[in-house]
N, C-alpha and C positions, 0 to 999 in steps of 0.2 A: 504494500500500500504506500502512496505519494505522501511524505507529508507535506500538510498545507501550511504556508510559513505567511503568519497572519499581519497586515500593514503593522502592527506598533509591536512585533518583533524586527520587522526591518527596520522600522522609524530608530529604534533603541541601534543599533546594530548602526547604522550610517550616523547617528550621531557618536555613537565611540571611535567609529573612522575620523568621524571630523575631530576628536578631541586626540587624535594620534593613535589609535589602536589598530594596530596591522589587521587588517582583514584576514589574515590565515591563522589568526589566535582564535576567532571570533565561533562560537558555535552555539547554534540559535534552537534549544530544544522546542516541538512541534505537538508533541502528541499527549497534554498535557491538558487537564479539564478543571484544574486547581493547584492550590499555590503547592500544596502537600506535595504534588502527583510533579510538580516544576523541578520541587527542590529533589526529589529523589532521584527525578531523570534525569538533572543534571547533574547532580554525584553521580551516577553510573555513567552520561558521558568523559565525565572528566576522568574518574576511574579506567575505561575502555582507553584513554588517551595517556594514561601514565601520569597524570598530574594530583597530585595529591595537594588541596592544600589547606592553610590551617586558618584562613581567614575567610567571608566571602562578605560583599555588598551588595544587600540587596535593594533595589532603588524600585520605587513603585509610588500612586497615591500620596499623596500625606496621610489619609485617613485610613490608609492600607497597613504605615508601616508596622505598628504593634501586634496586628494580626500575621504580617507576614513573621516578625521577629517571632511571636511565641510560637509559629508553625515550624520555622526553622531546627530551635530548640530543640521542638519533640521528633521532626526527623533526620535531626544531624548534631545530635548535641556535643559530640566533641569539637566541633566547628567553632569557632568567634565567628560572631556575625555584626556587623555593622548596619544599622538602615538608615535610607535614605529617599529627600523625594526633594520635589522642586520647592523653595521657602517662597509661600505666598502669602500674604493677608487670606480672610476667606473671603471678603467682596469681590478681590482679584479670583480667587480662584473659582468663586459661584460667577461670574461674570466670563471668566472662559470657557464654563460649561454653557451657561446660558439658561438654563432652568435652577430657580429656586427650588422647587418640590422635587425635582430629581436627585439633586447632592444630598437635600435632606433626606430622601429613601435613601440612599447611596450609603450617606451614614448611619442610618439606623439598623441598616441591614451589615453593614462591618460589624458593628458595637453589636448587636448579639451574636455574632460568628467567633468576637474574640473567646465568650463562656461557650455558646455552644458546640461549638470546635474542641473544645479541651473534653467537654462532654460525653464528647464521640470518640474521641481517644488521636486526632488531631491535633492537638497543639497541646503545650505546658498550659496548665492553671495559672490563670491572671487574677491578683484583687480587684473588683471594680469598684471605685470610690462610689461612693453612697450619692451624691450629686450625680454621679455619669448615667447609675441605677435608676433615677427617679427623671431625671431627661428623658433618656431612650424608654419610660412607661408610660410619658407623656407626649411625649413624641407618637409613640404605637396608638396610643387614647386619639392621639386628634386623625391619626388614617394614613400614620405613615408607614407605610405596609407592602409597597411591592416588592423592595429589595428580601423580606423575609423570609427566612429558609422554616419548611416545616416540618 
């Protein structure tokens, strides 16, 4: 089977060319339906490629990154992981999305994946401060709901 190499793996991919990274270091995993199923497959390519290494940066979202970090955790936990994502205001950032109610599902549907992710046996166990708790149940109270996994 082909894999399909989706625009914002290239997008990432030509912008490390632009910041000086050789294109023949670069490898773009494909067959990947979550962040778990990302990080594993790219350990097994780096693995298959002799590279062992002891750190990794993962760059994604802003409101992605502590879900990507405790996913990492729980499947590469000898790893250092660093994250990372573009530093925005959030008016810049709702404003390059362009829908208000969509960033707001966008984060409501993170912020329950960081607990119910670990739930599932995805990701290390996060405290969620008591303020994040009563947002994201009022956030869900006024209908923000599509991003919700069930």
């Amino acid at each position: 089977m082909a894999a399909t190499v989706l625009p914002r793996d290239l997008h990432y991919r030509e912008h490390a060319i632009s910041l000086g990274v050789p294109a023949e270091v670069i490898s773009i995993e494909t067959q990947a339906t979550n962040t778990s199923q990302n990080l594993s497959n790219s350990r097994q390519i780096l693995a298959e490629a002799g590279v062992r290494p002891e750190s990794v940066m993962l760059i994604s979202r802003p409101y992605q990154q502590r879900r990507a970090y405790v996913t990492c955790r729980k499947v590469w936990p000898e790893i250092n992981v660093v994250c990372s994502s573009q530093s925005l205001p959030l008016d810049e950032y709702i404003a390059g999305i362009g829908d208000v109610d969509r960033v707001i599902n966008m984060l409501v549907g993170d912020t329950q994946r960081i607990t119910e992710y670990a739930r599932r046996g995805f990701a290390i166990e996060q405290d969620m401060p008591d303020n994040v708790g009563d947002a994201f149940q009022r956030l869900v109270a006024a209908g923000y709901t599509s991003r919700l996994i069930l």
